[in-house]
Each structure stands twice: as structure tokens, then as C-alpha cells.
LOFI-200811 format. One line per 4 residues: their letters; for each residue z, x, y of N, C-alpha, C. Coordinates in Angstrom, 3 decimals, m for minus. Layout:
N
A) Z,X,Y,Z,X,Y,Z,X,Y  ...;
This chain:
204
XXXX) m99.878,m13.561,24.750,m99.585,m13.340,26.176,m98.311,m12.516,26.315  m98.537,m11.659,27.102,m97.589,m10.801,27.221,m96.359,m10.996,28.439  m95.133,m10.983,27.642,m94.185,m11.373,29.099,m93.412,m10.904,29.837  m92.704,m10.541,30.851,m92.114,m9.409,31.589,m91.025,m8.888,30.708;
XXXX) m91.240,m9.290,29.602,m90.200,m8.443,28.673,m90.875,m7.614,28.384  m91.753,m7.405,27.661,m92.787,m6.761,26.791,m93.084,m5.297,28.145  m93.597,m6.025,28.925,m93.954,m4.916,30.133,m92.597,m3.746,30.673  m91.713,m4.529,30.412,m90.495,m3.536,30.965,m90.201,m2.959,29.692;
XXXX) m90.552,m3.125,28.461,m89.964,m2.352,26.983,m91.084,m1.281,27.179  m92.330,m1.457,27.190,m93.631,m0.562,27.571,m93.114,0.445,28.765  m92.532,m0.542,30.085,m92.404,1.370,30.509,m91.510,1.622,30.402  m90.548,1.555,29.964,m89.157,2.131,29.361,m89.606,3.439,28.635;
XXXX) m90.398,3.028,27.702,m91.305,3.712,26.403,m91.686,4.648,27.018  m92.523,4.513,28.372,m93.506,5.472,29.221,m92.878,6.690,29.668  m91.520,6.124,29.938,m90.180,6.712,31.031,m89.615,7.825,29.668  m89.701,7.995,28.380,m89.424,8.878,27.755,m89.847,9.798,27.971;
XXXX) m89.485,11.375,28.109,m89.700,12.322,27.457,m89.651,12.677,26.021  m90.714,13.184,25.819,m90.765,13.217,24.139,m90.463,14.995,24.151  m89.978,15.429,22.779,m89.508,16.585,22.316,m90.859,18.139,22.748  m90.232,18.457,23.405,m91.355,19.766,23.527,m92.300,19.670,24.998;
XXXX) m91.849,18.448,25.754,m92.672,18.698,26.830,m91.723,18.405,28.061  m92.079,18.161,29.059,m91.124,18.737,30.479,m91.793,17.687,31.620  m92.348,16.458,30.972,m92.510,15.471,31.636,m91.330,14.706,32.209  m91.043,14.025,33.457,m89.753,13.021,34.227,m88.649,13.980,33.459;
XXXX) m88.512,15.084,33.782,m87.219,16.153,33.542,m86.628,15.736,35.077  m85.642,15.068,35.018,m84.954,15.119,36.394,m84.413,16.811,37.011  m84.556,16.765,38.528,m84.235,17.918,39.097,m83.135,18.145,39.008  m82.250,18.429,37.950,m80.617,18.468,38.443,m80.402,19.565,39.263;
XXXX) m81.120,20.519,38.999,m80.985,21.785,40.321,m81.140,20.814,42.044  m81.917,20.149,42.052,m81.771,20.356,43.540,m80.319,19.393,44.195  m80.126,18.394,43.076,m78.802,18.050,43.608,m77.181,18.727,43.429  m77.662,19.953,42.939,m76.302,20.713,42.951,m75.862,21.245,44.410;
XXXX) m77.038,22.125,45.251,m76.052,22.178,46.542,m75.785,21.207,47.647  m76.023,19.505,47.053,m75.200,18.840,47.769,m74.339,18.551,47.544  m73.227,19.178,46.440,m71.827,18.762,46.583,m71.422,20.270,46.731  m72.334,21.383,46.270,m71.659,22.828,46.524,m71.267,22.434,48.239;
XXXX) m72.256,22.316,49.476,m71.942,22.198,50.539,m70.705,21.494,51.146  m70.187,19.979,50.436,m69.542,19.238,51.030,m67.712,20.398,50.420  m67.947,20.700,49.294,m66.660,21.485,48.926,m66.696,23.231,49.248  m67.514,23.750,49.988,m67.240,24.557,50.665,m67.260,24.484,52.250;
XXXX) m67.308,23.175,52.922,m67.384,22.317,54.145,m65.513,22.394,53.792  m65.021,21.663,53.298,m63.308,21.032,52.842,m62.913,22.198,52.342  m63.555,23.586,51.915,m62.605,24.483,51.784,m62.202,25.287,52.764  m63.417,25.431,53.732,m63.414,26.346,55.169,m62.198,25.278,56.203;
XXXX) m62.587,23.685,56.139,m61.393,23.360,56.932,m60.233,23.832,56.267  m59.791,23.306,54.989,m58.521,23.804,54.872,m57.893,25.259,54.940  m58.813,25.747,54.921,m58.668,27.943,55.408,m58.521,27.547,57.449  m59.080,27.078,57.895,m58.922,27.136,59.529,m57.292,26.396,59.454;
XXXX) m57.201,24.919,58.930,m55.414,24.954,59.253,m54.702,25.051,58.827  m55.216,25.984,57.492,m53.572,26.824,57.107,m53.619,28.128,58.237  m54.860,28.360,58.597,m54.616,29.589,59.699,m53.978,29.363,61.008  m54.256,27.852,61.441,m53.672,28.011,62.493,m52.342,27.268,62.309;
XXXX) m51.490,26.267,61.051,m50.392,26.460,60.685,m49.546,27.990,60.566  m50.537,28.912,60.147,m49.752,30.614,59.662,m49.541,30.979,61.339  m50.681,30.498,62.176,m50.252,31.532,63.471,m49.041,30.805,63.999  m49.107,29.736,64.156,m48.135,28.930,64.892,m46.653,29.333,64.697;
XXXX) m46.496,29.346,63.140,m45.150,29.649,62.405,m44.902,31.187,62.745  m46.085,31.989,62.908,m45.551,33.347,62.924,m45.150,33.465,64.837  m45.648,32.697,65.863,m45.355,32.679,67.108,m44.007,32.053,67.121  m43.499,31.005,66.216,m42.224,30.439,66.007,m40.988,32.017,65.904;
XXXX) m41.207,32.535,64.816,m40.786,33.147,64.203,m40.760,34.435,65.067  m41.349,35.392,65.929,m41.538,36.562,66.591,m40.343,35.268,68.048  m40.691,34.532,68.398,m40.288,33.881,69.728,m38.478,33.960,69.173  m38.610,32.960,68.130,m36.792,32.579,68.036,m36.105,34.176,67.509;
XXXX) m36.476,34.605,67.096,m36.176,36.086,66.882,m35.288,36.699,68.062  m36.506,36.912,68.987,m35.937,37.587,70.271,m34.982,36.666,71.077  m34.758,35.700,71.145,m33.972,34.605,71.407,m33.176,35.234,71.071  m32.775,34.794,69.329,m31.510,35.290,69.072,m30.685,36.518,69.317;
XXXX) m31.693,37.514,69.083,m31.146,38.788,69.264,m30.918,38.921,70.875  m30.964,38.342,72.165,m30.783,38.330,73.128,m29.666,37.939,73.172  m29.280,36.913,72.587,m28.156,36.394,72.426,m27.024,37.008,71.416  m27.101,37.518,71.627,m26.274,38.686,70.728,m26.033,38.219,68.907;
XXXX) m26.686,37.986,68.256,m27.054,37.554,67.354,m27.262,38.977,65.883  m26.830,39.523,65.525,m27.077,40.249,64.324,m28.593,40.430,63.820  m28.965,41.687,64.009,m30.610,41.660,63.626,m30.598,40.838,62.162  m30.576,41.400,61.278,m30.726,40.649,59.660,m30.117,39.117,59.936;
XXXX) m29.231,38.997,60.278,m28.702,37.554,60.996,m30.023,36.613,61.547  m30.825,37.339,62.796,m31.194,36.711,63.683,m32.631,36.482,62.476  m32.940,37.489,62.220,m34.612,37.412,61.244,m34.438,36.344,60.236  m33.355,36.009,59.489,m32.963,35.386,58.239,m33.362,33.637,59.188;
XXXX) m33.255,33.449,60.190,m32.951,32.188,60.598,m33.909,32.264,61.598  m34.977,32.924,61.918,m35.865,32.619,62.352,m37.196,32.574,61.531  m36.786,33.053,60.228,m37.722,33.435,59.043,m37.207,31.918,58.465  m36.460,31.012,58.090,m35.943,29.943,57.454,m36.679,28.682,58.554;
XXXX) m36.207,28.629,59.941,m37.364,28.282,60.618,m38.832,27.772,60.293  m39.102,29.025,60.845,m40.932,29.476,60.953,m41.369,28.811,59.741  m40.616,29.371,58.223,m41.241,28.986,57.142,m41.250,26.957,56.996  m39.981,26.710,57.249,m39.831,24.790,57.331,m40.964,24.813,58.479;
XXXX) m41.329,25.386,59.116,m42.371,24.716,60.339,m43.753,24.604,59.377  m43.924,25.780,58.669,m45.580,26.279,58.103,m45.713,24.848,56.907  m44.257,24.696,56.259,m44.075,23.691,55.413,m44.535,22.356,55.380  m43.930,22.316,56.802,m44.486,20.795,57.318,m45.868,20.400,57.875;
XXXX) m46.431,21.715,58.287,m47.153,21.742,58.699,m48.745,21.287,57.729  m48.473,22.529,56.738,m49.349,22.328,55.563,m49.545,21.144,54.529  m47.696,20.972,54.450,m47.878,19.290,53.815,m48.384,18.230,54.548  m48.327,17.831,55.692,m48.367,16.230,56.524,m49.727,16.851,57.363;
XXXX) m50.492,17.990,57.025,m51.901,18.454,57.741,m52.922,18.849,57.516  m52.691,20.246,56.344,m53.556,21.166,56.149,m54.084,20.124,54.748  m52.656,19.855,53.836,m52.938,18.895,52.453,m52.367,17.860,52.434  m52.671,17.092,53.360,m52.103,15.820,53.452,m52.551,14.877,52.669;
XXXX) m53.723,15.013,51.942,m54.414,14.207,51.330,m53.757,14.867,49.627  m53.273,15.417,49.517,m52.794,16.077,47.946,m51.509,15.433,47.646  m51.049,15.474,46.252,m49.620,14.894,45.546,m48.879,15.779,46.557  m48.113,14.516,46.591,m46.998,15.166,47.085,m45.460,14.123,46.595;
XXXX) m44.432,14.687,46.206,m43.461,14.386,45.350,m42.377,15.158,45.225  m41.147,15.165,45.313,m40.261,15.752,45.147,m40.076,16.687,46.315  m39.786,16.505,47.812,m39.549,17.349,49.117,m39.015,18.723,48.406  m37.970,18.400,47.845,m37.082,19.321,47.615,m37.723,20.644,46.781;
XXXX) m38.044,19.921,45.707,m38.975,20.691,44.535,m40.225,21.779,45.679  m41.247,20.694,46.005,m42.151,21.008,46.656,m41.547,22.610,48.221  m40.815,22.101,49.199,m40.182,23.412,49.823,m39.850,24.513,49.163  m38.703,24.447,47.589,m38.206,25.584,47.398,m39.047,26.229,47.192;
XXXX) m40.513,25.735,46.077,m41.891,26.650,45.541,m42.105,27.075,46.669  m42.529,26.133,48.032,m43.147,27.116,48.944,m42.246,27.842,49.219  m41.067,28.001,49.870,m40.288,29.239,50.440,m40.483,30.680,49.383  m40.559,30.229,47.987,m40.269,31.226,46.654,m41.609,31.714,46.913;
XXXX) m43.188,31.105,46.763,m44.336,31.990,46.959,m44.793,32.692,48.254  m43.792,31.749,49.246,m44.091,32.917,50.924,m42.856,34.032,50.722  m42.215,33.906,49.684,m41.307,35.290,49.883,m42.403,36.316,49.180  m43.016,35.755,47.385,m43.977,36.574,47.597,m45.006,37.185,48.308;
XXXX) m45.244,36.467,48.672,m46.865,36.928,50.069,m46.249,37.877,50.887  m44.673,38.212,51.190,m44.364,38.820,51.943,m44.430,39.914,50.873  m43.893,39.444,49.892,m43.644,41.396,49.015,m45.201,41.681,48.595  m45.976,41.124,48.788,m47.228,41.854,48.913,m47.477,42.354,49.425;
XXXX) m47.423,41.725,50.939,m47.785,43.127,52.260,m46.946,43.981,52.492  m45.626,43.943,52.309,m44.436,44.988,51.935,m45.428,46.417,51.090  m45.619,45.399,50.066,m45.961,46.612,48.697,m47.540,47.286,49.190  m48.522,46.601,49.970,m49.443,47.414,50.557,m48.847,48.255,51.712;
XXXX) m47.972,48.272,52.111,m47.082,49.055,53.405,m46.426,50.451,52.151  m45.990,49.891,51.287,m45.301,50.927,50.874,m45.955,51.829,50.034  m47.360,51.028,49.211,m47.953,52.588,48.690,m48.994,53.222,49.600  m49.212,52.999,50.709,m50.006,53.459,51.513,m49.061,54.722,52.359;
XXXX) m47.794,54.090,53.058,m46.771,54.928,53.756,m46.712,56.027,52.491  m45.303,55.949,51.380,m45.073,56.474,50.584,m45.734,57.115,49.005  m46.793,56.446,48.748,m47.841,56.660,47.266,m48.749,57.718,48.407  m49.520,57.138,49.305,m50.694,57.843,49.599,m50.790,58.968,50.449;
XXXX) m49.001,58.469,51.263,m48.151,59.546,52.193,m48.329,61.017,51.438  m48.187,61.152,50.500,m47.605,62.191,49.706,m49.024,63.089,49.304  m50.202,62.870,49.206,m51.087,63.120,49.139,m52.115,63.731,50.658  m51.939,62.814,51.509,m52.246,63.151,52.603,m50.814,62.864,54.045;
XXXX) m50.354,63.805,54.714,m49.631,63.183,56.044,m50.853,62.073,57.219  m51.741,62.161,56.622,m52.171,60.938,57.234,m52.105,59.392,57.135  m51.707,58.842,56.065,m51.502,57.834,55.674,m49.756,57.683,55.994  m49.090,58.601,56.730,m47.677,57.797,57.522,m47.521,57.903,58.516;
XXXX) m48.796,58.000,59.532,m49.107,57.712,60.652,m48.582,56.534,61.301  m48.399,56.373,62.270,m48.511,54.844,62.858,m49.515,53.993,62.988  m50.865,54.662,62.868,m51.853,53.994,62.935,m52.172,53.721,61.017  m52.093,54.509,59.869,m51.677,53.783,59.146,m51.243,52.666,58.584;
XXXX) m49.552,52.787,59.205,m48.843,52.057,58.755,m49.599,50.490,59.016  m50.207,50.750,60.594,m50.666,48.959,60.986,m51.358,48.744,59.898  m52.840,49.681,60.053,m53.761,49.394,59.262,m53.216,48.683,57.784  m52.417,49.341,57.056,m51.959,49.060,55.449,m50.711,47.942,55.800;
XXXX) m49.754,47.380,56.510,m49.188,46.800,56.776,m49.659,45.193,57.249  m50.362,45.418,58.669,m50.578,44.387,59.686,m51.937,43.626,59.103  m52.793,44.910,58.837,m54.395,44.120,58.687,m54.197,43.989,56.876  m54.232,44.962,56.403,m54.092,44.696,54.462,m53.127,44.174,53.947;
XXXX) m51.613,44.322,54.182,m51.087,43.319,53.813,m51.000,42.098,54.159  m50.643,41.908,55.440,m51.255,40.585,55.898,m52.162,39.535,55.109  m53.666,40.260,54.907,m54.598,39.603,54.907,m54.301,39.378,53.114  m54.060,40.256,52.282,m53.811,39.992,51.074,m52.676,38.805,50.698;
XXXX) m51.242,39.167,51.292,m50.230,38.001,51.357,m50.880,36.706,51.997  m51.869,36.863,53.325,m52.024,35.075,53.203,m52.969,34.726,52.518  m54.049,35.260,51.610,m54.783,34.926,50.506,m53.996,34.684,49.554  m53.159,34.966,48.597,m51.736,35.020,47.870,m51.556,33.528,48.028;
XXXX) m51.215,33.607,49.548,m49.872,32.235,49.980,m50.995,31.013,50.100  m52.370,31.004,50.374,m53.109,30.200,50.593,m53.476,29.834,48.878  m54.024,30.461,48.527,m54.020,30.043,46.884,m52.995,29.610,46.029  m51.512,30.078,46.132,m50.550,29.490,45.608,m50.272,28.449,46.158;
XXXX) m50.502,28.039,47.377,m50.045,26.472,47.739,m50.749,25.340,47.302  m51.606,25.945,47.634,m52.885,25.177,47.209,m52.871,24.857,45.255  m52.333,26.089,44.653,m52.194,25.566,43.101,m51.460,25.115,43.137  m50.224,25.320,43.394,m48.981,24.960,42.594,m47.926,23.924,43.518;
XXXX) m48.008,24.210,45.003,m47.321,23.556,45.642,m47.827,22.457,45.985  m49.192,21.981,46.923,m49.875,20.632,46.889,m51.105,20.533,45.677  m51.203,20.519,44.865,m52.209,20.192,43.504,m53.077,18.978,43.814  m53.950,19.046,43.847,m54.859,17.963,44.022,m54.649,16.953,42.613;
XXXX) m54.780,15.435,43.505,m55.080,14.581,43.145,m55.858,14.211,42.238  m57.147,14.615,42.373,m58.498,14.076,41.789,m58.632,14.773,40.523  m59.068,14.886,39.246,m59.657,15.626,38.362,m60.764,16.541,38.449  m60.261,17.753,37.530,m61.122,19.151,37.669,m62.624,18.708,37.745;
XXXX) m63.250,18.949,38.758,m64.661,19.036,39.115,m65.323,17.805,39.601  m64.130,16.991,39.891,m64.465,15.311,40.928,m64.061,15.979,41.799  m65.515,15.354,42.946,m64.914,15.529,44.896,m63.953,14.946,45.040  m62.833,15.485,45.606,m61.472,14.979,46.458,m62.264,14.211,47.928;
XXXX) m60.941,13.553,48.350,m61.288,12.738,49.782,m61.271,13.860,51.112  m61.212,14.837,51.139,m61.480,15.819,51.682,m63.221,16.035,51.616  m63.777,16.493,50.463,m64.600,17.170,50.200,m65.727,15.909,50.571  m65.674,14.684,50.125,m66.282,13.036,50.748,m66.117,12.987,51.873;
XXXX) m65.048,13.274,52.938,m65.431,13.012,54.237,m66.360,14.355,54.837  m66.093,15.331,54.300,m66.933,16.600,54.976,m68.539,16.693,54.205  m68.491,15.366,53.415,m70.255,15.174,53.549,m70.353,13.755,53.966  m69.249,12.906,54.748,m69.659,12.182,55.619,m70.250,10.736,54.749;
XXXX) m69.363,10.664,53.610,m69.959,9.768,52.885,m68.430,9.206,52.344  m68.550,7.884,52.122,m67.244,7.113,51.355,m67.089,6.970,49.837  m65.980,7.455,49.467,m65.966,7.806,48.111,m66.382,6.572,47.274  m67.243,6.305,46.271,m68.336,5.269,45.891,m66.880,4.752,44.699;
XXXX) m66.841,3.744,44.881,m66.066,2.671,43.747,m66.087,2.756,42.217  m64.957,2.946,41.635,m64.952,2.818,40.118,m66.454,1.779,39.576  m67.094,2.183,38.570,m68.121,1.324,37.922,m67.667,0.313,37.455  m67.899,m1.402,37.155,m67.359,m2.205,36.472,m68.553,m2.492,35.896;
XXXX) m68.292,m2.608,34.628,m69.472,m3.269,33.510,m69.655,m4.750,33.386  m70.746,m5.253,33.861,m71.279,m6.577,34.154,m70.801,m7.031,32.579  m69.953,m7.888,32.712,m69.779,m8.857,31.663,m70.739,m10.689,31.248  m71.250,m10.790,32.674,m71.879,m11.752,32.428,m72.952,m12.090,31.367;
């Protein structure tokens, strides 16, 4: 007589795939774009509020500007301290918002990196301003136009420096938590699901 042991070792047995055939091959393809979705869901939010952290700080920054300089304030004076500003605003902003959910440790440490990689992001769009004006100037008088200058300045550097500043914060200044290629608590709430509990191995 056969007993519910025997029957569950039998389809265990059944449940094999044997060498050379393509029987109970699980689909791992179709469950890949449900986590591609939930981490490009948590990457698009965090691109919308570092954008609207970047606009905010740059309305900070154009506003206290003219302030100062109204106030009779030293141009390089007035920019230096509305640029020191703007940037502690984008700071706070990105830490306690955009990556609030990431390590965070050492204030001090953590600000100077950011101030040091938004100075780069700036000499990026600087340096698309300057070989476009001066490199491409020289080749054509069309490229030191004013309409130029926006174009290679406002729209290309711009857009290159906050790609720059969005990727360096994101590496080096808030670093995620979680290990390379585990969903973060970001990427779990934007598929609307609760991050599932460490496994414990039944000891009983």
C-alpha cells in the first residue's frame, strides 16, 4: 500500500526535467519586466524631484541674487552667497526628499561632496558654453551668436551638468542601501507591494 509519502516522491520525480528536453522550464522571461517596471517607476520619480528640487534652488538663487545686488551688494559677492544658498537648499532638499530613503551619514562629509560635484555640473555647462562660443566660434561666426550661446549654454549645458549632478548624487553622495540588483524601498512601493521578510528556515 502506497502512502502519501511514496505519492509526493513520485511527483517530485514527475516535476523533473530530464537533460535534453524543455519540459516545466519555468518562464523566467516573463517575470523580468515586473521588476524592470517597478525600478524604472522609482527612477522616473526620483528624476521628477530632483527636477523640481533643481528648479526651486535655481528660482532661490536668480531671486536672492537680485536682492542682493539691489542692495548694493558686489556682483561676485552677491552670486557667491546666493550660489552657497540655492546649493544648501537643493541639499536639503534631495537628502530629506528626493533620497530620503538612502544612507545617509556624516552631514558634513555628505554636503561638501555635494557642493564639490555641483561645482562640477557647473564646469560642464561652462565647458559646453565655451567650446561652442570659442572652439566652434572660430570655424563658423555663427556659433557666437546669442542665439548660440543659449542653445550651447542654457539647453546643452544645462541639460548635460544636471545629468552629471543627478548621477553623481545618486552614486556617491546618497548610495543606496540595499545590495547591487535587490529592489530598494523605493522601487517596492512604486510596484505597490511590501518588501517580503528575510526567509527563516523551519527548524522544527
Amino acid at each position: 500500500m502506497r502512502g502519501p509519502a511514496v505519492k509526493t516522491r513520485q511527483r517530485k520525480q514527475r516535476s523533473v526535467t530530464a537533460p535534453g528536453t524543455l519540459e516545466n522550464v519555468p518562464e523566467e522571461s516573463a517575470t523580468q519586466p515586473t521588476g524592470l517596471r517597478p525600478r524604472l517607476r522609482a527612477l522616473f520619480r526620483e528624476l521628477g524631484k530632483f527636477g523640481t528640487v533643481g528648479g526651486i534652488a535655481f528660482a532661490i538663487d536668480v531671486a536672492i541674487f537680485n536682492v542682493l545686488l539691489q542692495s548694493g551688494f558686489e556682483t561676485l559677492i552677491a552670486k557667491t552667497i546666493s550660489t552657497v544658498i540655492a546649493t544648501t537648499f537643493a541639499f536639503a532638499g534631495n537628502r530629506f526628499w528626493t533620497w530620503r530613503d538612502r544612507a545617509h551619514a556624516h552631514m558634513a562629509r555628505q554636503y561638501t561632496m555635494f557642493f564639490v560635484l555641483n561645482a562640477i555640473g557647473l564646469g560642464i555647462g561652462l565647458a559646453c558654453l565655451a567650446i561652442s562660443h570659442y572652439g566652434l566660434g572660430q570655424l563658423s561666426p555663427i556659433f557666437q551668436t546669442q542665439l548660440a550661446d543659449n542653445i550651447s549654454g542654457q539647453l546643452v549645458g544645462t541639460a548635460a551638468g544636471s545629468l552629471f549632478r543627478f548621477w553623481s548624487y545618486r552614486r556617491f553622495v546618497f548610495p543606496a542601501t540595499t545590495p547591487p540588483g535587490a529592489p530598494s524601498r523605493q522601487e517596492h512601493r512604486a510596484a505597490g507591494v511590501t518588501p517580503p521578510p528575510s526567509p527563516v528556515r523551519d527548524t522544527a
